[in-house]
N, C-alpha and C positions, 0 to 999 in steps of 0.2 A: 480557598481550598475546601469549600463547603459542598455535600454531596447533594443538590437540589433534586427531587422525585418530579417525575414528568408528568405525575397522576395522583395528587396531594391528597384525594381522599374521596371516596364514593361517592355516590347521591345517597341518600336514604330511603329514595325510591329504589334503588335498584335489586333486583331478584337477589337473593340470595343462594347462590347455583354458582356451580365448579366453573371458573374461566379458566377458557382453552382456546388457545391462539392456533392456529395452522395455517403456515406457508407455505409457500411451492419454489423447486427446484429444478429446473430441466434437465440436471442431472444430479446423479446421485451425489452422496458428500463422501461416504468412502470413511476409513478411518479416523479419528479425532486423534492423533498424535500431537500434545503440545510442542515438540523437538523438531516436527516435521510437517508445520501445517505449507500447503500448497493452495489454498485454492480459499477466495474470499469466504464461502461459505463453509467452509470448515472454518475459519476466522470467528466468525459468526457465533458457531456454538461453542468454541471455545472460548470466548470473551463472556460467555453466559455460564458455563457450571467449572469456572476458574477464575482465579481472581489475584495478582499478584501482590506488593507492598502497597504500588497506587492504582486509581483508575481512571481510565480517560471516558467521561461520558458527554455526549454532544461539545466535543471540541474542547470540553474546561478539564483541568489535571484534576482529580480528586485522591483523597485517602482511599483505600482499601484494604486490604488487612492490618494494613500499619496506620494508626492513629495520630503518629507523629515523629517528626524526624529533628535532626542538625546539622548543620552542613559548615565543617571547620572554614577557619578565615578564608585560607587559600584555597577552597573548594573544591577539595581533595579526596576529600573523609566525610561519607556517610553516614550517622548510625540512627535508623529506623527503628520505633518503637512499635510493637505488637498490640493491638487493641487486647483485651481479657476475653472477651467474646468470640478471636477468630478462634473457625472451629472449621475440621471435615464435614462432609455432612451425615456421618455417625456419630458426630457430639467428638471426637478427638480433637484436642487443640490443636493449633496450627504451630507449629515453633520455631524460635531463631533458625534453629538445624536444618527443618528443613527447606527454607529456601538456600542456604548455605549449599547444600545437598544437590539442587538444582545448578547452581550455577559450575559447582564441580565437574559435576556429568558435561553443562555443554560446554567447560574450559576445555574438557578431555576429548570429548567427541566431536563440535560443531565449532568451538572459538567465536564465531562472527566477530569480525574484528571491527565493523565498525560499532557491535551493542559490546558484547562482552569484553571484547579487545582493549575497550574503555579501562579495563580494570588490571590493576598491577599484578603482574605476574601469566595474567591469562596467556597470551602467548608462547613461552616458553613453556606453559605445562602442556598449551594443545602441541607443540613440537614434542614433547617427554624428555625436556630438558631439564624439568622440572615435576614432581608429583603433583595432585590435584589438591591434594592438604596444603599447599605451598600459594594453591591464588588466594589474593589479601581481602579474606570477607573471612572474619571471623566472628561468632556469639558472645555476647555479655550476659549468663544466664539464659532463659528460657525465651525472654520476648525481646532482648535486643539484640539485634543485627548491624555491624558495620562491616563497612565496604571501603576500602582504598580503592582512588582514582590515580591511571599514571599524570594526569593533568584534568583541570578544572572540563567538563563535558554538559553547560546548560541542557541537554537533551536528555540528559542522564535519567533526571525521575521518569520521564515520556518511555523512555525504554523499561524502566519495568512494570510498566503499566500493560508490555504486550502479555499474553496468557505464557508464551514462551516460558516467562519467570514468574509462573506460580510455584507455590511451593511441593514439595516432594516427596510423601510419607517414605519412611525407611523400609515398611514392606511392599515399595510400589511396583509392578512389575513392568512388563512389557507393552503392556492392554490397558488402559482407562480403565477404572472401575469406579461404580457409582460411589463408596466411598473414598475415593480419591479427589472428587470434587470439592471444592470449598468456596463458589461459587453461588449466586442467586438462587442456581435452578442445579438438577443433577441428572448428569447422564444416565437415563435406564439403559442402557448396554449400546452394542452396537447393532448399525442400519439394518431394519426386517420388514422385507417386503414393500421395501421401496420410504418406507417411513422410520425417519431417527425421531423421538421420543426423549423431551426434558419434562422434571417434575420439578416443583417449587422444591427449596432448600429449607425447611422450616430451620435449620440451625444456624442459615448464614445470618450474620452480627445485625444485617440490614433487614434481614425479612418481612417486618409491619409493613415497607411501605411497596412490599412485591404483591401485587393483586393478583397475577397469572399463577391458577393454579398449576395449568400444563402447559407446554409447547412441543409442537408437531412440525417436525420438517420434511416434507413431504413431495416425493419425486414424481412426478408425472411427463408426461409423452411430448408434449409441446402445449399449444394455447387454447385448441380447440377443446382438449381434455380437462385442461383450469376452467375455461370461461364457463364450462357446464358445472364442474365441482362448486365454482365461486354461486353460482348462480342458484343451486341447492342447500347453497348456505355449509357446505361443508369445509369450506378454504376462507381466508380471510386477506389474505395477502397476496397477490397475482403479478409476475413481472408479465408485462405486455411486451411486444416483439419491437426491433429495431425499424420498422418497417412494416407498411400494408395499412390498413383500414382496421379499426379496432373494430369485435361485434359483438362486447359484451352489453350489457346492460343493468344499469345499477354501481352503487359503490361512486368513491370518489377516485377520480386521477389523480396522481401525484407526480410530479416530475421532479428527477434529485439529481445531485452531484453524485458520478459511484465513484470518485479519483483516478480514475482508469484515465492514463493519458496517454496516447498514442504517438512515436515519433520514428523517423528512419536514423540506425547508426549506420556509421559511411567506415566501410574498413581502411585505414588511410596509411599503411605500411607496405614496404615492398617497392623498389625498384623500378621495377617495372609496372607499378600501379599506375594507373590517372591518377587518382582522389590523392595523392600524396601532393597535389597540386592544392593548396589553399583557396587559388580564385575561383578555380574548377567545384569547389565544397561549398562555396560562396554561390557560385552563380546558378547550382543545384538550388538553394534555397531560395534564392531571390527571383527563380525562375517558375516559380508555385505559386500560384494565387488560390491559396486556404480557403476564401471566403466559395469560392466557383466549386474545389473540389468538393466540399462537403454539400453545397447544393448540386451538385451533379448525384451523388451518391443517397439524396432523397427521404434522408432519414433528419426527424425533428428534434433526434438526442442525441445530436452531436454537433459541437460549437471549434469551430476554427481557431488553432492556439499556435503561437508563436514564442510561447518562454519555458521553459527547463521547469519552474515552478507553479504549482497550482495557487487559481486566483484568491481561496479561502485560507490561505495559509499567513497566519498572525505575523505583522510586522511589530515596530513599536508600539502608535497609538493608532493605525488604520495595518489594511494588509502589507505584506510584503510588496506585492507586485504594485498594492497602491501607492505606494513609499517609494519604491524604484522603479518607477514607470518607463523608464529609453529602454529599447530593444532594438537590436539592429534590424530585424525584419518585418517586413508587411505583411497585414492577413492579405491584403490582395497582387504582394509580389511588386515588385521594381522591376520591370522587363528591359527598360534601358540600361539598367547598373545589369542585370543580371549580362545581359549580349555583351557589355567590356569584360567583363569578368571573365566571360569565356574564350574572348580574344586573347586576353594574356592569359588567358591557362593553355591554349592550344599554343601557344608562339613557345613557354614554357616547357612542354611537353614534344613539343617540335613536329609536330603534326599540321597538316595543312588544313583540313576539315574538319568540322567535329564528328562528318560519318565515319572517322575515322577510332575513333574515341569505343573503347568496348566496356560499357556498363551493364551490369546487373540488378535486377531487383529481386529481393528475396521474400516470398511470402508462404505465408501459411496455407496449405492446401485446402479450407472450407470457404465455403461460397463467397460470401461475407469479405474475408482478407482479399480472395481475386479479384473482386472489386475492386476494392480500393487502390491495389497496386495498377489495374488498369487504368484508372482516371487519374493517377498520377504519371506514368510512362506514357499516357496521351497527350497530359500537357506540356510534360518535355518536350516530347516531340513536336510537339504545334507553335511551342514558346521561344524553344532555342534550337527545331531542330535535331535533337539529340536521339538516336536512338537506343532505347534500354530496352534488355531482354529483361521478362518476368519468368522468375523461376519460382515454382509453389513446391513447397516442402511439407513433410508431413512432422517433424520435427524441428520447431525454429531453435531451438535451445539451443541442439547439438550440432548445428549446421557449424561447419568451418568454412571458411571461405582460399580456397587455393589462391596461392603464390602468384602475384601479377594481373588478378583481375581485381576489376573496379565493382568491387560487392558492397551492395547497400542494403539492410537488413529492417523489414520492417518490424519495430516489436510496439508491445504496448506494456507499461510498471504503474504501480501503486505503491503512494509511499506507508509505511508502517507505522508512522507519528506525525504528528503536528509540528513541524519544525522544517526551515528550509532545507537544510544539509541533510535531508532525508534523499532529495531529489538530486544533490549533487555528488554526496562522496562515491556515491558506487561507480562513477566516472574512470576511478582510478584504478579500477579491476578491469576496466575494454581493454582486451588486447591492441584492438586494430588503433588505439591513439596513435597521433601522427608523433614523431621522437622530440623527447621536448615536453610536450604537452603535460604528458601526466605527471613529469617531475614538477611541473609548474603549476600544476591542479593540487597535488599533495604540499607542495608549502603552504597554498592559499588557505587550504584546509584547515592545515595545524596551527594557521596564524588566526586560525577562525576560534579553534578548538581551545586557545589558552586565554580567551578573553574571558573575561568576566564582565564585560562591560556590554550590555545587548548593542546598545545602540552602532559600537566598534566590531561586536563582532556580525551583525548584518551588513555591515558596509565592506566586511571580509567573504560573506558570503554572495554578494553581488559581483566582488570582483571575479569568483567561481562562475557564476553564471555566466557572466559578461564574456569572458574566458570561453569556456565551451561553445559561444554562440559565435563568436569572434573568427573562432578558429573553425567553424565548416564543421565538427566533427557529429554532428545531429541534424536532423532535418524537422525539427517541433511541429506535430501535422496539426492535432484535435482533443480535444478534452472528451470522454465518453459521458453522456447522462443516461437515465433511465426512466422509465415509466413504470409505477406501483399503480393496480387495482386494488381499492382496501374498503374493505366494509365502514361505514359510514359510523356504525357503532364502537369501533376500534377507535380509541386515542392513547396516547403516550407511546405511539410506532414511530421509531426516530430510523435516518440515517446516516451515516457516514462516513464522509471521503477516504478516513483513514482507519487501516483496518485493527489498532489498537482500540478502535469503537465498533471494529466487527463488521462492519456493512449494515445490516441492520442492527438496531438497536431497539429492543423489548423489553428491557429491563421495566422499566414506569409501565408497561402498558396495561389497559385493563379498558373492561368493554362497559357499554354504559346502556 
């Protein structure tokens, strides 16, 4: 549980001059709402000038404001202890109250039921069956905090490690304010002129070992406006394009996991749906050959995935996925299982042909998405035959899918923690599960959720997966990566897959 620094201490040669980091965003970041972050780069700088009980940095849990915790037998009952050192970054201490304070607000406002939900009573107060004085996290004095669990939740400390649950001065308003921060670095206000601005925390508990005096998040046009900026030495960090020929010059490449994992959900209710057909959701998958699509579509940061969980994600003593290796699908597709499959979903459906069969594909209306969806409705079509309408939408969120068509939706998630059940329980919020299903996903869950034993409850958590994949109700396309431009001088730029590590990670960094 030890907080290891990425950048253990200067040269002695090095200039003694203000370090200032500046990255690039191709789009703006918008508000920093801890309640309401959307968007990884908003992740980002909230994981930097907020900091919650614990922290998650390069993938290991650490302390963060709390220095020390207890976790009763039945692993129910939390109570976090407050380092003497946390503080705002105007020197106010940070206290039991008010993270107490924070989690009221999102009992009453937001619930999330699979973080906060965790916790006794939350439910019923976000229904106002209950008041917010009523969810079970109450103070022992000024620096301790405890917390009732309705049951034992291994994932628990990972969750308050997101910024979500930092803490929450009693006069905080509606706006971030740079004293509101309690974090490494502190918000100098909100986004001007295209640039959001953090300043070192000199009061946060950990500051010796922060060398970055500033940090600059910085919005420009696209790449040709960076590769000039980087190239004047006024940017330090460059995402490169999906695509094309690079022309910068200078700096190191770095290619990373961004957790972004891409897959199609298949709406599978209705009557008169196809996809209510099991073999039909089957023969969908096993009719993709992942390895061709993603070479078709030409891009070097995108690797062909076939499983509900990401490859970096901790099992036992190796990964999860390297502990439970069987997946029913191929990166290159079964074309002969897939043609039975579809034999008995048409004979099921009672259709004579599969021209007869009316699918949809649903995608995002930028460039990028039509792609994709096209090299996939091409292979249907050439593999089994099938033809799928592509329908591009300007909003995939809000898209519903009407009564009796066969709507497949492509989206892409990021899990929030280091932890499998990150990637499976939001399963049980799809409408379109087929009937059945999601009652049978939610036991596996809870049977997951009351273990204490890791080892039993990842073999809980595999039969989820196994489950979801079993059953047709996803189509697992691609894992996204990325390519960083970074000045050569820059060390301690981390990043990572999950966004309770923010995407990037600058915390150690410092130039040399």
């Amino acid at each position: 549980m030890l907080l290891t620094a990425g950048c253990e201490s200067r040269s002695e040669s090095q200039p003694a001059k203000r370090q200032v980091l500046r990255y690039v965003n191709y789009s703006p970041i918008g508000d920093v709402d801890p309640y309401n972050l959307t968007s990884s780069a908003q992740y980002t700088v909230a994981c930097h000038v907020l900091e919650g009980l614990m922290r998650v940095y390069q993938y290991e849990l650490c302390y963060g404001m709390a220095e020390g915790y207890e976790i009763s037998e039945d692993g129910c009952t939390y109570r976090f202890f407050l380092r003497e050192d946390a503080c705002y970054s105007d020197g106010t201490p940070v206290q039991a109250a008010d993270f107490q304070r924070t989690m009221r607000r999102l009992a009453a406002e937001c619930y999330l039921p699979s973080q906060l939900g965790l916790i006794e009573n939350a439910r019923e107060v976000y229904k106002g069956e209950l008041p917010p004085e009523e969810l079970a996290v109450w103070t022992e004095g000024q620096r301790t905090l405890c917390i009732q669990l309705e049951h034992p939740a291994a994932q628990f400390l990972q969750i308050l490690a997101l910024p979500t649950y930092a803490p929450t001065r009693s006069d905080r308003g509606e706006t971030l304010r740079p004293e509101d921060c309690n974090g490494p670095f502190v918000l100098e206000g909100p986004e001007t002129d295209g640039v959001l601005s953090m300043e070192k925390n000199g009061y946060y508990w950990n500051a010796a070992k922060i060398h970055l005096d500033r940090v600059e998040a910085v919005t420009m046009s696209g790449t040709t406006e960076a590769y000039e900026a980087f190239e004047r030495g006024e940017v330090q960090v460059v995402p490169l394009p999906l695509e094309g020929e690079d022309t910068h010059s200078g700096g190191v490449v770095r290619q990373v996991q961004t957790g972004i994992m891409e897959y199609i959900k298949l709406w599978c209710q209705g009557e008169e749906n196809p996809l209510r057909s099991q073999n039909l959701r089957l023969a969908l998958n096993n009719g993709l050959d992942r390895t061709a699509y993603v070479q078709t579509l030409g891009s070097s940061v995108i690797q062909p995935w076939a499983r509900c969980v990401l490859p970096e994600i901790p099992g036992m003593r190796e990964t999860y996925v390297e502990e439970f290796a069987n997946t029913p699908f191929s990166l290159t597709g079964e074309l002969e299982k897939a043609r039975g499959q579809l034999d008995q979903a048409l004979q099921e459906l009672n259709l004579a042909d599969a021209s007869e069969l009316k699918l949809t594909l649903v995608v995002h209306n930028d460039s990028w998405s039509i792609r994709e969806g096209q090299a996939l409705v091409d292979q249907w079509q050439e593999h089994l035959g099938l033809t799928v309408k592509l329908e591009c939408v300007e909003d995939i969120a809000s898209f519903t899918a009407e009564a009796g068509r066969g709507v497949m939706v492509l989206e892409g998630s990021i899990g929030e923690y280091n932890d499998p059940v990150v990637y499976l329980e939001g399963w049980t919020e799809w409408e379109g599960l087929p009937f059945g299903v999601k009652t049978a996903l939610g036991q596996l869950l809870v049977q997951a959720a009351v273990q204490t034993d890791r080892s039993i409850r990842l073999n809980c958590l595999h039969q989820t997966e196994e489950l979801l994949l079993e059953q047709g109700v996803l189509i697992p396309l691609q894992i996204r990566e990325d390519r960083l431009l970074i000045d050569p001088h820059l060390r301690g730029f981390e990043t990572s897959v999950i966004l309770a590590g923010g995407g990037y990670e600058f915390l150690y960094g410092c130039f040399y």
